[in-house]
C-alpha positions, 0 to 999 in steps of 0.5 A, a space after each residue: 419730135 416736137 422740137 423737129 416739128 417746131 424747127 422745120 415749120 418754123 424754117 419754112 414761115 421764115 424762109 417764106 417771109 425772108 423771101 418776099 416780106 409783106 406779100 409772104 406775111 400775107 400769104 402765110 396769114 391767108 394759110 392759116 385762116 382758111 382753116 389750116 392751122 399754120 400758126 400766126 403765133 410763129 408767123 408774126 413773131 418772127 415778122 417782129 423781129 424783121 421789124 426790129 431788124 428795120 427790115 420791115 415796117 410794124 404797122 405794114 407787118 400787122 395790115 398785111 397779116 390781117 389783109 392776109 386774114 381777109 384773104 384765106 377766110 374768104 375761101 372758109 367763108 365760101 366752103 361754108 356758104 356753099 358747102 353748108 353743114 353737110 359738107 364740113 360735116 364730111 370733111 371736117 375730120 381732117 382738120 380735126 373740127 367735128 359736130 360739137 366744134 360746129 354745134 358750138 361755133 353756130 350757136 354763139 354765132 346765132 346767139 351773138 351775131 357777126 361780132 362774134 367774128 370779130 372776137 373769134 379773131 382775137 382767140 388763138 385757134 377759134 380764129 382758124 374756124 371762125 370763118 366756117 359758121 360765118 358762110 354757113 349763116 350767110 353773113 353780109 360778106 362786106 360786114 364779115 371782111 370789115 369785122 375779119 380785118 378789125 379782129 385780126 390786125 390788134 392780133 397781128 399788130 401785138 404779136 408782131 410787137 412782140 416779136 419786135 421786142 423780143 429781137 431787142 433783147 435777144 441781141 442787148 441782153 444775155 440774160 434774156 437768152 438764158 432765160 429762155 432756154 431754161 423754160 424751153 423745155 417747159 414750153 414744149 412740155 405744155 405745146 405736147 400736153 396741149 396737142 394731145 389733149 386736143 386730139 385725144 378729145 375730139 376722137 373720143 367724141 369722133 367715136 361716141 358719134 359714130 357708135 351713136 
């Protein structure tokens, strides 16, 4: 079932980027940051490997993920500054975000300021979020998008390498290609272990608030 997910999100981000290049990638990367969790770590891979194609350029791929970034938390940063707390409260549960997740994200914003946007945008899922404590807090809008756009384009920027490199030895070396389907299975094991983690903790805590 995982693998289906996988396969048809995968085809989607691919035919989304084949279609209309920079302009897909950025518009990808905007879905992802405002907090719909459409990972970046198929996106930009993939837009690598368009890169190793020549397709593509790896300095434009990587800016136009992070302007991309810049795009989608803009609208997370507005849903937090004019929402507040109260509405992502109310809402957030659909994107599996609950009160702890916020209790978290404000304090190491409180504690350490905008950079913490910047940090944020370098960790896998925290970077969909990030956004959210940003616009609660009010923060500068013009120091929030500079910190957005410096955090996301070195994410951008190695993922897409990465991506890039694995396009040259998928097609120069047929070891590689075994090598990867002998830990398939090994990485799909640990995407479903970690889904259900994630899920299961935040309802067990979805439930202790609501009997609280």
């Amino acid at each position: 079932m995982t693998e289906k997910i996988l396969a048809v999100l995968a085809s989607f981000i691919i035919a989304v980027i084949s279609a209309s290049g920079y302009a897909g990638i950025a518009l990808l990367m905007a879905v992802e940051s405002a907090c719909i969790p459409l990972p970046s770590e198929i996106i930009m891979p993939f837009s690598g490997y368009l890169v190793h194609t020549g397709q593509l350029k790896l300095f434009w791929v990587a800016t136009a993920g992070a302007i991309g970034c810049n795009l989608g938390s803009l609208v997370a940063y507005w849903i937090g500054a004019v929402g507040g707390r109260p509405f992502i409260m109310k809402y957030g549960r659909f994107v599996l975000l609950n009160q702890h997740d916020l209790d978290r994200a404000e304090h190491f914003f409180q504690r350490f300021g905008g950079i913490t946007v910047f940090i944020g945008r370098l960790l896998p899922v925290v970077r969909t979020f990030i956004a959210l404590p940003a616009g609660i807090a009010r923060m500068p809008q013009l120091r929030f998008h500079l910190y957005t756009f410096l955090g996301s384009w070195p994410w951008c920027y190695v993922l897409a390498y990465v991506g890039m490199k694995l396009g040259q030895a998928w097609e120069s070396d047929p070891r590689f290609k075994a090598a990867f389907h002998r830990f398939h299975l090994a990485v799909e094991i640990v995407i479903v272990i970690g889904i259900v983690w994630f899920i299961w903790t935040h309802w067990k805590n979805r439930v202790r608030e609501q009997e609280a």
